[in-house]
C-alpha positions as CSV (number, residue, x, y, z in Angstrom):
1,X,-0.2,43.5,-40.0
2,X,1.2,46.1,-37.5
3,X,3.5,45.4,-34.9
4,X,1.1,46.1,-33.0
5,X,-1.3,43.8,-33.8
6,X,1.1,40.9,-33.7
7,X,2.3,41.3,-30.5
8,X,-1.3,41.7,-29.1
9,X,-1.6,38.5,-31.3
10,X,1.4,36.5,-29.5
11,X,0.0,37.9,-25.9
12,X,-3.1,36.2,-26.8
13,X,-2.0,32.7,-27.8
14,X,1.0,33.4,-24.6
15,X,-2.2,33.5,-22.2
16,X,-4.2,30.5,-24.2
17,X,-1.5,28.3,-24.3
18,X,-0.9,29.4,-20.4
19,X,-4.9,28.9,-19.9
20,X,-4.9,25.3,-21.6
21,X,-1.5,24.4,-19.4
22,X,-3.2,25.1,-16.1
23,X,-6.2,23.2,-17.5
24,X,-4.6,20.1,-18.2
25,X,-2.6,20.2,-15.4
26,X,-4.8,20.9,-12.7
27,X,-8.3,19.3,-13.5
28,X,-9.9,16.0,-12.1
29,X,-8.2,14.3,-15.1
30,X,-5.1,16.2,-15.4
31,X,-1.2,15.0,-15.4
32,X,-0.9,15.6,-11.3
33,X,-4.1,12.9,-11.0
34,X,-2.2,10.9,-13.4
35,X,0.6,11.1,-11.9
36,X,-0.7,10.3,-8.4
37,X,-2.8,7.2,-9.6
38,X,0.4,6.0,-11.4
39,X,2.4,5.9,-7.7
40,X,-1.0,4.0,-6.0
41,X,-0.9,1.6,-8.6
42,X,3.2,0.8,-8.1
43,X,2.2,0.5,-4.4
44,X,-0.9,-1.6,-5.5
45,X,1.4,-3.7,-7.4
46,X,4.1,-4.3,-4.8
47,X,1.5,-4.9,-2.1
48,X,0.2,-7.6,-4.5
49,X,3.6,-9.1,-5.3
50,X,3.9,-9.6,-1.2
51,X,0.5,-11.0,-0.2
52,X,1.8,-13.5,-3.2
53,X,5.0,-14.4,-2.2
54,X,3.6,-14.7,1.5
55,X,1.4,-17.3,0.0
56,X,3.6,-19.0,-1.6
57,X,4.9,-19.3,1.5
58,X,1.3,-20.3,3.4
59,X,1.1,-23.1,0.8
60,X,4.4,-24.6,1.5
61,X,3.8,-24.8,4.9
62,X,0.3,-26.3,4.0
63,X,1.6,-28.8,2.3
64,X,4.4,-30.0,4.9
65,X,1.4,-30.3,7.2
66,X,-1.1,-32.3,4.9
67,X,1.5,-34.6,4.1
68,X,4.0,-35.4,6.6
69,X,2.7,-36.7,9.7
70,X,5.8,-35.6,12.0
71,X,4.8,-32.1,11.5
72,X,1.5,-32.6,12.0
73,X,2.5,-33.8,15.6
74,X,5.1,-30.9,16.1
75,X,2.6,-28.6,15.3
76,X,0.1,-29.8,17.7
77,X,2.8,-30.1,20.5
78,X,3.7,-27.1,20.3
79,X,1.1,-24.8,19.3
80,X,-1.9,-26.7,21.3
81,X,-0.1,-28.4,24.4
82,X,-1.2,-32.0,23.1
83,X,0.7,-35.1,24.2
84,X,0.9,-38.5,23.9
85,X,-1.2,-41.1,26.0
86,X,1.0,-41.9,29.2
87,X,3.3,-39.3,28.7
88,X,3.9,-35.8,31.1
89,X,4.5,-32.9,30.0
90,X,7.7,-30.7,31.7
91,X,7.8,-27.1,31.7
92,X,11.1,-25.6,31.7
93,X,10.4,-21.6,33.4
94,X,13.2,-19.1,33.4
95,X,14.0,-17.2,36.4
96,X,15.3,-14.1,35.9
C-alpha cells in the first residue's frame, strides 16, 4: 500500500467512527435519551419514596383515630366545631 492510500484509509474510518459517534449519541435512542430517562427515573424514584413515607405517616394517624376514642373527640373539636351536650363553646379572638 502507498502512503497514500493508507492515510485516505485512516480519513475514512476517522469520519465512520465520527459518523457512528454522532449516531449513537444523538438519535431517539442514544446515550443523551439515556441519560435523560436515567435523571426522570431518580426523580421518579424519590417522588415515590415521599408519597411513601407521607403514608406511612397517613396510616399512623389513621390508626390513632380508629382506635383511640380521645382523638376521635379532639379531632372533631377542633376540626368540625362539635361539642358536648350542655356545654358552650368560647371563642378566644386576638385583637391586634
Amino acid at each position: 500500500m502507498t502512503k497514500k492510500r493508507k492515510k485516505t484509509l485512516v480519513y475514512f474510518y476517522l469520519i465512520l467512527f465520527i459518523i457512528i459517534l454522532i449516531i449513537l449519541t444523538f438519535n431517539s435512542s442514544g446515550l443523551l435519551n439515556f441519560y435523560q430517562l436515567q435523571i426522570e427515573l431518580n426523580e421518579s424514584k424519590m417522588k415515590i419514596e415521599e408519597v411513601d413515607q407521607m403514608n406511612t405517616k397517613l396510616d399512623a394517624v389513621n390508626d390513632s383515630l380508629v382506635s383511640n376514642d380521645i382523638k376521635i373527640e379532639e379531632v372533631a373539636r377542633e376540626r368540625h366545631n362539635m361539642k358536648k351536650e350542655n356545654e358552650e363553646v368560647l371563642k378566644i379572638s386576638e385583637e391586634n
